[in-house]
C-alpha positions, 0 to 999 in steps of 0.5 A, a space after each residue: 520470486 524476484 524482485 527488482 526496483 524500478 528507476 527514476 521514471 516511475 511515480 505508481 511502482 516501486 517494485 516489481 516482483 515475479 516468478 519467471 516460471 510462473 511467467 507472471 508479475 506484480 507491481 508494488 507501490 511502498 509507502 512510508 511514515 515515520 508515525 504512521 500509529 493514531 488512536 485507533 488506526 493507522 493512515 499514510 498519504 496515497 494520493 489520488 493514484 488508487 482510483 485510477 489503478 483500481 483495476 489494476 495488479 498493484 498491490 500496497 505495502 504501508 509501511 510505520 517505521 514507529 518513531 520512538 520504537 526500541 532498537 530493533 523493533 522491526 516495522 509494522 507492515 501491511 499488505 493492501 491491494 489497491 481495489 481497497 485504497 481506491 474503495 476507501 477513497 472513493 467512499 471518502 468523495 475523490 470521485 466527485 471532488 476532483 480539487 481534492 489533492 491528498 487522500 489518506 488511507 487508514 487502516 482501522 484496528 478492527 481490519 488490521 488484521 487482514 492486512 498485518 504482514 498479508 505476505 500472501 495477497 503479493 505471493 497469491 498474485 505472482 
């Protein structure tokens, strides 16, 4: 698999992965919080963008780089594809309020697992 970063003219794709002998390809959009942790969920600001790509082969991969984690700790990391952000945001009303500027997608403990470091949802797409 290869993977190149995109440069300053996309605001959707951070990466794009492929397998030329495949002759396929996957968009990636990566998003980051320094706490991504609450209670019982984790969240990170996804925008309005999920509902316009739904159909798309973008995949997500939120990162929470844990503040106050011990050194070395190594991020926790999810893979989701964008049908389920822009479900999520779709159920929370971004169709129907279209002022509503910030959605941000959680991922509830009970469905972090089909999700935690999913490294397959990108390799089953490639």
């Amino acid at each position: 698999m290869s993977v190149a970063l995109t440069r300053d003219g996309s605001d959707v794709i951070n990466l794009m992965a492929g397998d030329i002998f495949q002759g396929t390809a996957i968009a990636i959009q990566v998003k980051t919080a320094r706490n991504a942790r609450k209670s019982k969920y984790w969240e990170w600001s996804a925008g309005r963008k999920p509902i316009d790509l739904k159909d798309s082969n973008l995949v997500y991969v939120f990162i929470d780089l844990m503040e106050g984690a011990k050194e070395n700790q190594p991020p926790t990391v999810f893979v989701v594809p964008v049908i389920d952000v822009a479900q999520q945001s779709i159920d929370a009303g971004f169709l129907k309020n279209l002022d509503w500027k910030t959605f941000y997608f959680k991922i509830n403990d009970e469905n972090s697992v089909a999700y935690l470091e999913n490294w397959s949802l990108i390799n089953r797409k490639i």
